[in-house]
C-alpha positions in Angstrom: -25.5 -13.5 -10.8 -22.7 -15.6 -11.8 -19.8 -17.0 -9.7 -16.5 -17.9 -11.9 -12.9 -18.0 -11.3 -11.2 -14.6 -12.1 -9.8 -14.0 -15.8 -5.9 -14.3 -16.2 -4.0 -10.9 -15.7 -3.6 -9.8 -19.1 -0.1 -8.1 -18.1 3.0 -9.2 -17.6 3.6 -9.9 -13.3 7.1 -9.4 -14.0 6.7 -6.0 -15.2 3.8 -5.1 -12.9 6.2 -5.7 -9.9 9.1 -3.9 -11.9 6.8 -0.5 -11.6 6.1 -0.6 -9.1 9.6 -1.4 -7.4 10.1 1.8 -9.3 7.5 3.7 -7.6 8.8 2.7 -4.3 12.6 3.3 -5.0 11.6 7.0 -5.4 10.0 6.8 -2.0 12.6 4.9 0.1 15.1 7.3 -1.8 12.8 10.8 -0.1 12.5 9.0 3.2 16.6 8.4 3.4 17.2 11.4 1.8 15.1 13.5 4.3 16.5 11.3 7.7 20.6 11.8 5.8 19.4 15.5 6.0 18.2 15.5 9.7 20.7 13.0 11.3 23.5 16.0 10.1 22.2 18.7 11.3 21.0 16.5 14.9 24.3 15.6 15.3 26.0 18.3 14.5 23.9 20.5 17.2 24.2 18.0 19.6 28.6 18.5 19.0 27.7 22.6 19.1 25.7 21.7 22.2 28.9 19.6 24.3 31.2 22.6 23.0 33.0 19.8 20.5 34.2 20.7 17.6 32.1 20.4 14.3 33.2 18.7 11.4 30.2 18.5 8.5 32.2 17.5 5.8 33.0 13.9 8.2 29.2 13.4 8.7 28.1 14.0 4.9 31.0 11.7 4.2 29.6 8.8 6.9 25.9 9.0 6.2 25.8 9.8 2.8 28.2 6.6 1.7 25.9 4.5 3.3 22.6 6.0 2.0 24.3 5.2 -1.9 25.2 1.9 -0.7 21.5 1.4 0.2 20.2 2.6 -2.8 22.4 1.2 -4.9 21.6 -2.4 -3.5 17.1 -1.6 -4.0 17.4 -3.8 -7.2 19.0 -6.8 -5.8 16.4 -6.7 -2.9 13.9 -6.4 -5.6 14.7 -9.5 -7.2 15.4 -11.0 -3.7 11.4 -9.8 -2.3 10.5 -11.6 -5.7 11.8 -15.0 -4.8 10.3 -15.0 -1.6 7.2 -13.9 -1.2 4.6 -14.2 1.8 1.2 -15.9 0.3 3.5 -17.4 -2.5 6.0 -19.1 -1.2 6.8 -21.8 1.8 7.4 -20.1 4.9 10.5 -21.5 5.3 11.9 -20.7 2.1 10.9 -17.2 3.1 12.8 -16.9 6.2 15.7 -18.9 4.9 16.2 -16.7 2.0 15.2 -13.5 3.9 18.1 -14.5 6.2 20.6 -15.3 4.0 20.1 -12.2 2.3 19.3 -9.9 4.9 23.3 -11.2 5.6 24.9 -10.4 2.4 23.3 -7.2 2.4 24.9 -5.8 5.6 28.3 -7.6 4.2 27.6 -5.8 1.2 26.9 -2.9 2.9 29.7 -2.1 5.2 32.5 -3.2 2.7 31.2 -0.7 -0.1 30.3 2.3 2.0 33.9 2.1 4.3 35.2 2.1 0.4 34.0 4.6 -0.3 34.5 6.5 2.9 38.4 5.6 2.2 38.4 7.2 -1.4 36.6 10.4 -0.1 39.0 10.7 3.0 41.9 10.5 0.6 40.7 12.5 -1.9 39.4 15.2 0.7 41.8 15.1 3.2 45.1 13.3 1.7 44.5 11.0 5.0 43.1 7.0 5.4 40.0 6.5 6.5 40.1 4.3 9.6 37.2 1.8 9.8 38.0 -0.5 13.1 40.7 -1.7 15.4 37.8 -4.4 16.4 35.7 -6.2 13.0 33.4 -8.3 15.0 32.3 -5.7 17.2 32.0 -2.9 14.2 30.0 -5.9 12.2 27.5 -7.2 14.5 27.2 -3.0 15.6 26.7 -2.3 11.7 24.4 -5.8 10.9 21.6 -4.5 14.1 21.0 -1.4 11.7 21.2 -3.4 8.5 18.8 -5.6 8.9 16.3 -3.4 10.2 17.1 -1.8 7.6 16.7 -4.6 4.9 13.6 -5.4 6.7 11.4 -2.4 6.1 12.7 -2.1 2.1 11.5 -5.3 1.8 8.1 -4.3 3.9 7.9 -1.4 1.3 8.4 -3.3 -1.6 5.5 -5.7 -1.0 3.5 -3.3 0.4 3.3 -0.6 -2.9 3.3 -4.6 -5.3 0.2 -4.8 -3.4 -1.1 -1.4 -3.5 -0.2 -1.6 -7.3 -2.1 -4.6 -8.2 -5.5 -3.0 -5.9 -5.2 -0.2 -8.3 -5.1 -2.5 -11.5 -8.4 -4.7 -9.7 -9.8 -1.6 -9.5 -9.1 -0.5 -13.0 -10.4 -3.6 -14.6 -13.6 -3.9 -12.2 -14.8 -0.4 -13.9 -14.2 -1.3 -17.2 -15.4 -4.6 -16.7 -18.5 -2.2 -15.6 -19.0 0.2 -17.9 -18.8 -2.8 -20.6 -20.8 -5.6 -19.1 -23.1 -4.1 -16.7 -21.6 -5.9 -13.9 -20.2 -5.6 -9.9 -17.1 -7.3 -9.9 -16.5 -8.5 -5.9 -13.3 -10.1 -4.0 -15.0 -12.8 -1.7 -13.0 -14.2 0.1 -10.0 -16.3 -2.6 -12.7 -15.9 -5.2 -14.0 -13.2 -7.1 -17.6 -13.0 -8.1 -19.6 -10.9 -10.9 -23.3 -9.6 -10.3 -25.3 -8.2 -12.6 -25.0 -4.5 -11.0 -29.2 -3.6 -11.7 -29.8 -6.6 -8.8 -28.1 -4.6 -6.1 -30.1 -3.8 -3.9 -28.7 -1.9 -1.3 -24.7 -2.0 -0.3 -23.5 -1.3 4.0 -19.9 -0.3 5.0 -18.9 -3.3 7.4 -15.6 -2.3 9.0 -12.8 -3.3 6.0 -15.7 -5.2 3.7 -18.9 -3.8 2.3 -22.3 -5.9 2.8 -24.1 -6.1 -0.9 -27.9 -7.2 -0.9 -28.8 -8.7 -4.1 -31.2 -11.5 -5.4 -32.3 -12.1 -1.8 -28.5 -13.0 -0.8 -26.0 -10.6 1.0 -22.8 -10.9 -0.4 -19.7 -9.9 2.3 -16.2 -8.4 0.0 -13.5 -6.4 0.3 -14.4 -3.3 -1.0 -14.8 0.3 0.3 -18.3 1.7 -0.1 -17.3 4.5 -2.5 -15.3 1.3 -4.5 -18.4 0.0 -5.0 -20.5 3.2 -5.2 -18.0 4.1 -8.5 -18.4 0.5 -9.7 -22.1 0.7 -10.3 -22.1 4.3 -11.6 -20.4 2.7 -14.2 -22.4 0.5 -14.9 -25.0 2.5 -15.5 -27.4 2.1 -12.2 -28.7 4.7 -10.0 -26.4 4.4 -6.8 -26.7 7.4 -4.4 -24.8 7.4 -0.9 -27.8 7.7 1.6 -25.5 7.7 4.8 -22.1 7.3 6.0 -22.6 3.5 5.9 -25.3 3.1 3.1 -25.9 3.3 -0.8 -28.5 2.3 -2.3 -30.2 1.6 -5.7 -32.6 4.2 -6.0 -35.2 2.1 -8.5 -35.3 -0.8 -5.4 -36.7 2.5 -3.1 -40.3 1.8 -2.4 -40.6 4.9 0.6 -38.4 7.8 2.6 -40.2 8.8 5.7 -39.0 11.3 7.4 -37.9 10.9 10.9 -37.2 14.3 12.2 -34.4 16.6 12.2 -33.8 16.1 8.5 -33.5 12.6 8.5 -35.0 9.8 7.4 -35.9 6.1 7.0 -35.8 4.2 3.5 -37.9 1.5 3.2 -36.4 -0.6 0.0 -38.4 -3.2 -2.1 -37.0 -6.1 -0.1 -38.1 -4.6 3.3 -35.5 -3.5 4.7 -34.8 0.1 6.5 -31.9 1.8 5.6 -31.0 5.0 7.8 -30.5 8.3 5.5 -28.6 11.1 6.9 -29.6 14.9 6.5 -26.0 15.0 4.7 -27.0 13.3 1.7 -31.3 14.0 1.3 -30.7 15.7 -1.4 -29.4 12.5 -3.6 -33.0 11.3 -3.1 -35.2 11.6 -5.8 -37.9 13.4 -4.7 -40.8 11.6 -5.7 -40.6 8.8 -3.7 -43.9 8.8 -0.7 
């Protein structure tokens, strides 16, 4: 087994991040779109409901301004979520900036959405659109939704950055596989390569996996079937005994049956592993 410092990413992080941020625009765009949709027709039943008069046109034109405003804004907030990071910045850059920002984006906000409420009222209806008697009150009433709103496009943002760069680990640890012949495992800030013929056996332990090799039990991050695909590809024979369990079939030294179509695996280092009725027939059948 070797333990060493994981390689460089070969990419570009800037770019990484910026395709993600693409991925996710597309998604905060659906989930807006699909609450613009419902807040209209919710509040127009709720006017049909008082006996008030109905008035669609006014609601498209107050939600949707404010849905393009949002939108429009995703790439500053992408450069802002860049700037200040959790687990790569101070915390209290983070919160300062987070702040700042989360201040010029309602400002932002509400002057370029009750713009463009006043062009579409006068194009529309040949009338001014009348924002406020009271700009305090409207402000702190509007900045509440903003930066709950900021918050959770910032939440996504990080969120599919980090769901993009598990996909690229996971990318690289089966090439890194299929090439070298080796298990590539996130241990706690390091990451460690074994030589995937040691496994032994691997166990699901809540969000890590347990894998048994040259007499040590390594604890990573991982799913089972992560690690299942990882030494597939690397060419050992890795079956999924039970819900919790995979192990290397050439470490198997007996299956005893237990009763009911289970059974108990006794492996070369002496341990029992538990094999479930679901999966008997990945056993190789000549094992006594």
């Amino acid at each position: 087994m070797s333990e060493i410092t994981a390689p460089p990413n070969s990419t570009n992080p800037q770019s990484d991040d910026a395709r993600a941020d693409h991925i996710t625009f597309y998604w905060i765009a659906a989930f807006i779109t699909a609450f613009l949709v419902v807040d209209i027709l919710s509040r127009m039943t709720e006017l049909a409901r008082n006996g008030q008069n109905i008035y669609p046109v006014n609601f498209t034109i107050y939600e949707t301004s404010s849905s393009i405003v949002i939108l429009a804004l995703f790439p500053a907030l992408s450069w802002v979520a860049s700037r200040a990071a959790p687990g790569q910045h101070d915390w209290r850059r983070i919160v300062g900036v987070h702040v700042l920002a989360a201040l010029l984006f309602s400002i932002v906000h509400i002057i370029a959405m009750v713009a463009i409420r006043k062009i579409a009222f006068l194009a529309i209806y040949d009338a001014p659109y009348i924002f406020t008697d009271n700009i305090l009150r409207e402000f702190i009433y509007e900045f509440r939704k903003d930066a709950v709103t900021y918050a959770l496009i910032i939440f996504f943002i990080s969120f599919g950055r980090q769901l993009a760069q598990q996909r690229r680990e996971l990318t690289a640890a089966r090439e890194d596989a299929k090439k070298t012949h080796r298990l590539t495992l996130k241990c706690g800030g390091r990451s460690i390569w074994i030589n995937a013929s040691d496994v032994r056996w691997v166990k699901s332990a809540s969000n890590y996996v347990e894998v048994a090799a040259n007499g040590k039990t390594h604890l990573a991050r991982a799913t089972l079937n992560t690690v299942e695909t990882q030494l597939n590809d690397a060419g050992v024979s890795a079956v999924r005994v039970h819900r919790s369990y995979v192990v290397n079939t050439e470490y198997i030294e007996a299956i005893q049956p237990t009763g009911e179509g289970d059974v108990k695996i006794k492996m070369s280092d002496g341990e029992i592993i538990p094999g479930s009725r679901r999966y008997r027939d990945r056993l190789p059948v000549n094992s006594n």
